[in-house]
C-alpha positions in Angstrom: 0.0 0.0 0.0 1.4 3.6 -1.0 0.4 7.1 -0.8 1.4 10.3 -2.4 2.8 13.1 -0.2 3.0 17.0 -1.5 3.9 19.7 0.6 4.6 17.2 3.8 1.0 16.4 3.5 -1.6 13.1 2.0 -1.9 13.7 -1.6 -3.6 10.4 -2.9 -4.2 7.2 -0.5 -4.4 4.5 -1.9 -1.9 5.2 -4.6 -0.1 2.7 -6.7 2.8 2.0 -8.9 0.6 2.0 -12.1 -0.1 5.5 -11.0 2.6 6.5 -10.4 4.1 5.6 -13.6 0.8 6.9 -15.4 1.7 10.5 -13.6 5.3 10.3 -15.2 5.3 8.9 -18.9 8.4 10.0 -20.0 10.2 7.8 -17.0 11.3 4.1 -17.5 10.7 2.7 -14.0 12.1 -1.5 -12.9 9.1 -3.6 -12.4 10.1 -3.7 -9.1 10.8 -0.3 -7.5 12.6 0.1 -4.3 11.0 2.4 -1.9 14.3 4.6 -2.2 13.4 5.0 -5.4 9.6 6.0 -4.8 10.6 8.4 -1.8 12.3 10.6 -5.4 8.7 10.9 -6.5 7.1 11.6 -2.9 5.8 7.9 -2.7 5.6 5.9 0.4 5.4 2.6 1.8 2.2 2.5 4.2 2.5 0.1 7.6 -1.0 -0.8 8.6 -1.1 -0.3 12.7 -2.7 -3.4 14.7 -6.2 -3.3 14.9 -7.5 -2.0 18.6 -9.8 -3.8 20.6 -13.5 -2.5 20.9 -16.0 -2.8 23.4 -19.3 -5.0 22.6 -21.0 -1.1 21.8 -18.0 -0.1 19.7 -16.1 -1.3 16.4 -12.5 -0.2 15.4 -12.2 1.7 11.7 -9.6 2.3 9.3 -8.5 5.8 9.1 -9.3 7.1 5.2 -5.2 8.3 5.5 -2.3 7.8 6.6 0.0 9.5 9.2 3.4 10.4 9.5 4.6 8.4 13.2 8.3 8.1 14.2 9.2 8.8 9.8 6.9 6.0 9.0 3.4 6.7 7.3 0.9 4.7 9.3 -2.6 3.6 8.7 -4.0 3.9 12.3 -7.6 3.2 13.5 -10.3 4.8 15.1 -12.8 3.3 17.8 -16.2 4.5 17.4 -19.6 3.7 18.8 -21.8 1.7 16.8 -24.2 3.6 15.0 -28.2 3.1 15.3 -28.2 1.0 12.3 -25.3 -0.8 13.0 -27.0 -1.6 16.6 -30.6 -2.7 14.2 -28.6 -5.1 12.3 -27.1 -6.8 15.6 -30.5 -6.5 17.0 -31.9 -8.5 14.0 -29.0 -11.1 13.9 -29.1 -11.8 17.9 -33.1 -12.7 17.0 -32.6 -14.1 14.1 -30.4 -16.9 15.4 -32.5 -16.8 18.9 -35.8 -17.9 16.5 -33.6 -20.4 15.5 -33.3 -21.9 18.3 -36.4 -21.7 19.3 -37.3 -23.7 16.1 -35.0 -26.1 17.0 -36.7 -26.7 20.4 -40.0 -26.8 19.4 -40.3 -30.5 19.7 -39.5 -30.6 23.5 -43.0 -28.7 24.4 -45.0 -31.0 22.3 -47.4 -33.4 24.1 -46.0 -36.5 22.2 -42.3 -35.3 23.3 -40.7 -38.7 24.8 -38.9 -36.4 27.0 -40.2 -36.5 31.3 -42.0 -34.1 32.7 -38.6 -32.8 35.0 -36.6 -32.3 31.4 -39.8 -30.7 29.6 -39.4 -28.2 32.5 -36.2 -27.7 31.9 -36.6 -27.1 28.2 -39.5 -24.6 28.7 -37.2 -22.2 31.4 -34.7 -22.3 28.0 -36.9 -21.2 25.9 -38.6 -18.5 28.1 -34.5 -17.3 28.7 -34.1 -17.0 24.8 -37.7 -15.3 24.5 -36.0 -12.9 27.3 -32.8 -12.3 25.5 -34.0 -8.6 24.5 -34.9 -7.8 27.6 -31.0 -8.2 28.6 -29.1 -5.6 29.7 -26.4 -5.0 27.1 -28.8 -6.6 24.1 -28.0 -6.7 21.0 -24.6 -6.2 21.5 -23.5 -8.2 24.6 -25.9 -11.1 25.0 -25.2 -13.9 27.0 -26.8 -17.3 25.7 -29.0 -19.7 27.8 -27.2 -22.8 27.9 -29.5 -25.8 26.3 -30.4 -28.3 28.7 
């Protein structure tokens, strides 16, 4: 990954060879080009900084540009909240896959389950927890699963 500095300052990011050599047709460049070579036309290497945690209401985002840290250009991160969509479409998953297993359990509250009366029970306080699950604190985005009997 490369960007394009003028004036000490992001010019293009992304940038690429191809573009480079498209901004300068008159130059033969190696198919190879050593980043010595690309510093000559203001064109650096990028390093992409480790990914940062986030908390279960949060989610860690590319920066659109690189910065200059300790003479390297770094793609660093940002950690944001999750946006009100963002929290809809974790709403809708987290019920999607509890109506899921709620299908899937169906069979222990029929009256022709072979299962006794003490594991029927059992089953039912499951399935009332999963019904519960957006009543949680922390729902949709830190949900903690009843555990199947």
């Amino acid at each position: 990954m490369l960007v394009k500095i003028v004036n000490d300052a992001v010019d293009t990011f992304p940038y690429s060879t191809r573009q480079l050599k498209q901004d300068n047709p008159g130059t033969s460049f190696p198919d190879a080009i050593a980043d010595l070579d690309l510093s000559d036309y203001g064109v650096y290497s990028v390093t992409v900084s480790t990914k940062p945690s986030a908390a279960h209401d949060e989610k860690a985002v590319s920066n659109d540009a690189p910065t200059l840290i300790d003479g390297v250009w770094t793609l660093g991160w940002t950690v944001r909240d999750l946006t009100a969509d963002e929290i809809a479409l974790e709403a809708k998953a987290v019920r999607r896959d509890r109506d899921e297993l709620l299908v899937e359990s169906d069979w222990t509250q029929m009256p022709d389950s072979p299962l006794d009366d003490s594991t029927k029970a059992s089953w039912a306080t499951y399935r009332t927890a999963l019904r519960d699950i957006s009543t949680q604190e922390g729902f949709p985005t830190n949900v903690t699963w009843p555990t199947a009997p």
